[in-house]
C-alpha positions as CSV (number, residue, x, y, z in Angstrom):
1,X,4.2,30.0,-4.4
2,X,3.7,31.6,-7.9
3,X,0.2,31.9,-9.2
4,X,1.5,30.2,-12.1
5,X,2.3,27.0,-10.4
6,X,-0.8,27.8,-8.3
7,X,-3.1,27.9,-11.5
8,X,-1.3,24.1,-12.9
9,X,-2.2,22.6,-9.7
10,X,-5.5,23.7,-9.5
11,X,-6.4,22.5,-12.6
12,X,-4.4,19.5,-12.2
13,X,-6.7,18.3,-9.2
14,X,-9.8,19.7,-10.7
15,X,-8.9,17.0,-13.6
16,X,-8.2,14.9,-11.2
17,X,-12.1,15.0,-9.3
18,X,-13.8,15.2,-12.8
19,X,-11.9,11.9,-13.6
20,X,-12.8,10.2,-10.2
21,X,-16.6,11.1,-10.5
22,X,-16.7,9.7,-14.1
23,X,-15.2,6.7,-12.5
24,X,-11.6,6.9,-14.1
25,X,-9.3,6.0,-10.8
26,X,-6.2,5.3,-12.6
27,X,-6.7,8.8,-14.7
28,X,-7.4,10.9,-11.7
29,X,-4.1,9.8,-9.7
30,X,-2.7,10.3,-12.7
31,X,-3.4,14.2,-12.2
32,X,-2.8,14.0,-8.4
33,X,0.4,13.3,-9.7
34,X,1.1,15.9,-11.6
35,X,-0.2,18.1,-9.2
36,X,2.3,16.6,-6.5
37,X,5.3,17.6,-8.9
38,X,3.5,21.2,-9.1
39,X,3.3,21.5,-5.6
40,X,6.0,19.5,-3.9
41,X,8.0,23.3,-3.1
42,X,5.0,24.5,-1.4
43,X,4.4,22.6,2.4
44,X,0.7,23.9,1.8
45,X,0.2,22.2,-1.5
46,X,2.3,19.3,-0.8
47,X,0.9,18.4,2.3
48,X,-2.8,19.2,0.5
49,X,-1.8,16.9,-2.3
50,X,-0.8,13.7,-0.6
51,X,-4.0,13.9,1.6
52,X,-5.7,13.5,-1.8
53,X,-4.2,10.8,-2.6
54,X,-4.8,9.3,0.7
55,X,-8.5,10.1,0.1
56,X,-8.3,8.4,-3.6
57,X,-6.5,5.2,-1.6
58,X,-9.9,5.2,0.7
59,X,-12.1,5.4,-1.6
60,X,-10.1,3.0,-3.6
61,X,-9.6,0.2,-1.0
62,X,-6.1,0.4,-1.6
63,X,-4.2,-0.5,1.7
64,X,-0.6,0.6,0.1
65,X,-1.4,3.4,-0.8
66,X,-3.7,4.7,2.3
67,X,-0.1,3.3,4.7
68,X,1.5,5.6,2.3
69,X,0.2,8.5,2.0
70,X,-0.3,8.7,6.0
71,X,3.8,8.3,6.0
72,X,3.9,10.8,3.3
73,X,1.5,13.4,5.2
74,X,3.8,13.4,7.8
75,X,7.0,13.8,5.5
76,X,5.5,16.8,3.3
77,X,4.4,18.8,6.1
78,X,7.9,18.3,8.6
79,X,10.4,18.3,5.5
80,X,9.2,20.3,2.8
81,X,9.3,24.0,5.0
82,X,12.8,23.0,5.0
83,X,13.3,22.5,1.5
84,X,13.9,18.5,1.8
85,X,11.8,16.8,-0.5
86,X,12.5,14.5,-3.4
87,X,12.1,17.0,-6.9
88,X,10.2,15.2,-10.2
89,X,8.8,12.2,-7.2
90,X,5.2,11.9,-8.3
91,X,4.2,11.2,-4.6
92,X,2.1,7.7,-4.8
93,X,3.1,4.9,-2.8
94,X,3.9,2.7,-5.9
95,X,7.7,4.8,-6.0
96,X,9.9,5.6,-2.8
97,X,9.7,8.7,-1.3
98,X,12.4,10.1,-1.1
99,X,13.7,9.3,-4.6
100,X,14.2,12.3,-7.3
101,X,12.4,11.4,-10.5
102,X,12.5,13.4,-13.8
103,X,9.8,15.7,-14.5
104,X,7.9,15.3,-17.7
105,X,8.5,18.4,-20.0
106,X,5.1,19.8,-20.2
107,X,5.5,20.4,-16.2
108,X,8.9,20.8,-16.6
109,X,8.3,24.3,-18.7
110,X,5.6,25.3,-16.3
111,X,8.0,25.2,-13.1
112,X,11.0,26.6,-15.4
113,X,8.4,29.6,-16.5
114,X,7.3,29.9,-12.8
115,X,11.7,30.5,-12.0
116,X,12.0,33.1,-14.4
117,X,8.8,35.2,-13.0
């Protein structure tokens, strides 16, 4: 994984804590989010991402999201060392997973800079 990507998703997640401790929950998944996009090529970060977002559905009470993210833990770490996994899918259990979304510019750059490195 590039240290570039690396650095995004890092940040990203770090966002995404300093939102959930200031009691933002819609915020912080908002970042897990964009960290998911980040990291989705990486079974490492992929797999790390959804099991934050199953910890955000704990500590959320959110039953949808906890089922999930356990079906999506599975998914990102048998799938994605194989390359299968949906590009742009922002990884919550509010969109399917295995459906290809478009990735919003800003993280679009950072994972077209990341190709060119």
């Amino acid at each position: 994984m590039n240290q570039l990507i690396e650095k995004h998703i890092e940040n990203e997640i770090a966002e995404a804590e300093k939102l959930a401790a200031a009691g933002d929950a819609a915020g912080a998944f908002r970042h897990l989010e964009r960290a998911h996009v980040l990291g989705q090529s990486s079974t490492y970060h992929h797999t790390r991402i959804h099991w934050l977002m199953l910890k955000h559905g704990i500590r959320e009470r959110d039953a949808k999201e906890i089922a999930g993210q356990v079906l999506r833990i599975g998914g990102a770490a048998t799938k994605t060392p194989f390359g299968i996994y949906p590009k742009g899918n922002t990884g919550g259990a509010n969109v399917s997973p295995i459906k290809p979304m478009p990735i919003v510019p800003d993280l679009a750059k950072i994972l077209a800079e990341a190709e060119r490195d």
